[in-house]
N, C-alpha and C positions, 0 to 999 in steps of 0.2 A: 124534093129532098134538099136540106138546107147543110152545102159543103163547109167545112172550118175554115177554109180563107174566104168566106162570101159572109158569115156569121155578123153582125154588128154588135160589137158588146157594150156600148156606150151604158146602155141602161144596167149592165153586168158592172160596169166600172163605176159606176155611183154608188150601186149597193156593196160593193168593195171597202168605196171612202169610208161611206158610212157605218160600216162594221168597224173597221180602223177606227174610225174618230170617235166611235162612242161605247167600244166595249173591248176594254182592257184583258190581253191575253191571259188564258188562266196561270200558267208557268208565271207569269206576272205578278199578278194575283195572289197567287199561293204563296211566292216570296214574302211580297208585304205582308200579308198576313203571318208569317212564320217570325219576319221581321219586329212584328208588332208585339210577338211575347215572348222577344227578347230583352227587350226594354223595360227599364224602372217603372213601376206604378206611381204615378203622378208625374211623370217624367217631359219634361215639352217631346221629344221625340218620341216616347209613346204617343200623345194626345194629337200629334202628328202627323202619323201614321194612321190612328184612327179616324181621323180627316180624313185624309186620303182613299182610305178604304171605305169611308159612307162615301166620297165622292164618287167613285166607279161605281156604285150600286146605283146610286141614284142617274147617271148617266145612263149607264145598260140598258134601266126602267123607262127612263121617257125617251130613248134615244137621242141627246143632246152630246156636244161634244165633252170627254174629259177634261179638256183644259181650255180656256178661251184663248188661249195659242196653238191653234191646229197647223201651224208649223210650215213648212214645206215638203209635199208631197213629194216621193223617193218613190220612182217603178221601176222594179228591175223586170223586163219583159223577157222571158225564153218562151221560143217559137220556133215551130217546123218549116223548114224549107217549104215555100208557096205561098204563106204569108203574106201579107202587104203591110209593113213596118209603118209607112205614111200610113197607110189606114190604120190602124191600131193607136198611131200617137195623132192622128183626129180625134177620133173615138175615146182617147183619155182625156185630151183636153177640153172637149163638150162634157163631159161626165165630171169635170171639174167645176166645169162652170154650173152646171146642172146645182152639182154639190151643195154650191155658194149659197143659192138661190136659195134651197134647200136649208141652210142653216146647219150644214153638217160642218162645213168647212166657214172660217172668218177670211173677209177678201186681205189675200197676203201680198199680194203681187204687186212690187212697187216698182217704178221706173228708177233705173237708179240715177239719171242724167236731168229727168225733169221733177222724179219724188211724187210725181202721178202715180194713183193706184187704179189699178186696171180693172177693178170690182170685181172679176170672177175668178181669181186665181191664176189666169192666163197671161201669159206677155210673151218677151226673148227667154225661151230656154227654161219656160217656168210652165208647166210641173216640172220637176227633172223626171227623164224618163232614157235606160238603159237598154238596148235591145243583145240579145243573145241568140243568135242561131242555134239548135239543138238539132241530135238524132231521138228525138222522143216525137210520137204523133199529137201530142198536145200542146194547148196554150197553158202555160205558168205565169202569172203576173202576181210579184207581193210588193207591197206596198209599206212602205215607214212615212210616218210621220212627223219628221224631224224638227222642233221646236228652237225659237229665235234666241231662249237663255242658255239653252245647254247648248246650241251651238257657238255660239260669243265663247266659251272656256273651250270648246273644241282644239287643240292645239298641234303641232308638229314641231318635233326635236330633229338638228342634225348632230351625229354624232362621229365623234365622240365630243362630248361634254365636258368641258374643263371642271366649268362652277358646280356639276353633279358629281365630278370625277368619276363620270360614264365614260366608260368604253363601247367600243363596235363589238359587244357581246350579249348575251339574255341579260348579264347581270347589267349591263349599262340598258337595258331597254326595261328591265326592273326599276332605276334608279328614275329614269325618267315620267314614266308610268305614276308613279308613287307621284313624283313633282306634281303632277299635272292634279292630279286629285287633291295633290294638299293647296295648289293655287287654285283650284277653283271654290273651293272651302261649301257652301249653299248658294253658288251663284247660279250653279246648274239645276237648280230645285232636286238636289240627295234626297234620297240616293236612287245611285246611279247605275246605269249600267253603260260598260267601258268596251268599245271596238276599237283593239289597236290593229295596227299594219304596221309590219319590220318589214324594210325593203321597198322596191320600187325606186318611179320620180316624184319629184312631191309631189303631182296632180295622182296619178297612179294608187299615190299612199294612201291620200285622205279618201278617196274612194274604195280602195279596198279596207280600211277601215270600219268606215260607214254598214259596209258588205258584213261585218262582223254582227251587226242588230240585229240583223234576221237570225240568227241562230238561235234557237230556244233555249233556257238557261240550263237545261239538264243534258242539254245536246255535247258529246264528249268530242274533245280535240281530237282527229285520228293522228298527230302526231304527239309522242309520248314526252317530249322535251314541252311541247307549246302546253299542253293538257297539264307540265307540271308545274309552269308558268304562271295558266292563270289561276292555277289554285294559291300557290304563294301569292299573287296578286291580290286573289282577293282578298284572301285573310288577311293580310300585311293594311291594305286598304282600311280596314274595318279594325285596325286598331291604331289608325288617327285618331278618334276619338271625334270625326266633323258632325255626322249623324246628318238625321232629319233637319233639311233647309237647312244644317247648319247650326243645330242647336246642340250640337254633341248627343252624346249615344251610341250605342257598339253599332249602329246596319249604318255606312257610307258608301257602301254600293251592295247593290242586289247579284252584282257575275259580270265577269270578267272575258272575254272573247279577243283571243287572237287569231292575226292570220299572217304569213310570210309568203313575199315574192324575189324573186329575184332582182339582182339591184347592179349598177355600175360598180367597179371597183373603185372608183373614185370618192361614192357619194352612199349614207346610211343613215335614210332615213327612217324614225317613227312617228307614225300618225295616231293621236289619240280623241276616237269619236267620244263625245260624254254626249250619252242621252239619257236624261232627266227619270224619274221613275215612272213617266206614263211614256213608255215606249210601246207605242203605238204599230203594228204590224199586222198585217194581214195579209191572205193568199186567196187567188182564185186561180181554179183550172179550170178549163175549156175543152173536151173531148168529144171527139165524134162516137156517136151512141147511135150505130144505124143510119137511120134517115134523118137524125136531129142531132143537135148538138147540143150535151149536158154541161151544164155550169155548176160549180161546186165551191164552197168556200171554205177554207179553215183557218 
């Protein structure tokens, strides 16, 4: 009888990556495509997006990556008490290397003191990988795939804002938000999808941020201020006029995701993740099923 903290999921966490890396969520999916007839016939951001959209097909088909920037792996791990944390961030970072090997993932992993690259994804602190203790009897691991251009625009505001004439309010983290999209113009490969964080320290922020990708795009805020936020957001977004890469057109992001924590009095931060339109995520559970242990992935 094979227990959940005895389980090895290294070969569970390959076939993770490689869902992640080469097949594009449908919530994803369905945007661009909805994206794509909205756009002018003959239009560069039409022709695009239709790029775009044979790219994911044909990735899906041979299982190859979406983008030849498979990014930096993001695991956010919840786990039940009994668990072995070291064992499971063994087991992700063999299933990393495995990856490489594999052609799922390109070797990202750079020293940043010598500029050596460590050829399987592995080094200091590289995959990032988050543990969460839970009251649930299961393993949850998902996975982002966070890419090197949309993260270069990635940015963080403190506020209040002189030069936005933001305040320490929604409408000052409106005004910044907007900023951040209009400076990052097609640098981040638009469009985009946007994970803010109001509040926290700045480390705190850009992570709970980040924490905003996993959300599926039709997934609603439970609070009704944030929920009405990032609808302004997005629509407000989408009439920059940045478009696809950058070529103008109405879609400069595909949704909008916030989240808020609590913060110093002092200090009011926001954090704005931009990730690129192959936002790349995926989920695995691990349950005890009897005498064996089921893997499942969505």
């Amino acid at each position: 009888m094979t227990q959940l903290h005895e389980i090895d999921l290294t070969e569970a966490f390959t076939e993770l990556i490689r869902r992640a890396a080469t097949d594009l969520p449908a919530d994803m999916e369905s945007a661009l495509a909805a994206a794509k007839e909205r756009e002018e016939e003959g239009s560069a951001a039409k022709s695009s997006l239709e790029a775009i959209l044979t790219n994911v097909q044909m990735a899906r088909q041979k299982s190859t990556p979406i983008c030849q920037d498979t990014g930096t792996p993001i695991f956010e791990v919840s786990y039940p008490l009994g668990v072995s944390t070291r064992a499971l961030a063994a087991q992700i970072r063999r299933a990393a290397a495995i990856a490489t090997e594999r052609a799922y993932l390109r070797p990202n992993a750079v020293d940043s003191i010598s500029g050596k690259n460590s050829g399987d994804n592995t080094g200091i602190d590289f995959p990032t990988i988050h543990f969460h203790e839970w009251d649930e009897p299961y393993i949850q691991v998902d996975l982002l795939l966070k890419g090197g251009g949309c993260e270069n625009v990635s940015t963080q505001y403190k506020l209040p804002d002189s030069s936005l004439k933001a305040g320490r309010d929604l409408e000052g983290v409106r005004r910044v938000v907007l900023d951040a999209v209009h400076q990052a113009q097609g640098k981040g490969c638009a469009p985009a999808v946007l994970g803010v964080a109001i509040g926290g320290d700045r480390g705190s922020s850009y992570i709970k941020s980040k924490e905003q990708l996993f959300r599926k795009l039709d997934e609603p805020n439970p609070d009704p201020q944030l929920a009405a936020l990032e609808e302004r957001l997005y629509k407000e977004a989408n009439e920059l006029g940045i478009g696809p890469m950058g070529f103008g057109g109405k879609t400069s992001v595909l949704g909008v995701k916030v989240g808020a924590q609590h913060r110093l009095p002092a200090s009011y931060f926001v954090s704005v993740a931009y990730m690129c339109w192959a936002n790349r995520r995926a989920r695995l559970i691990a349950r005890q099923d009897g005498a064996e242990v089921e893997v499942s992935y969505a």
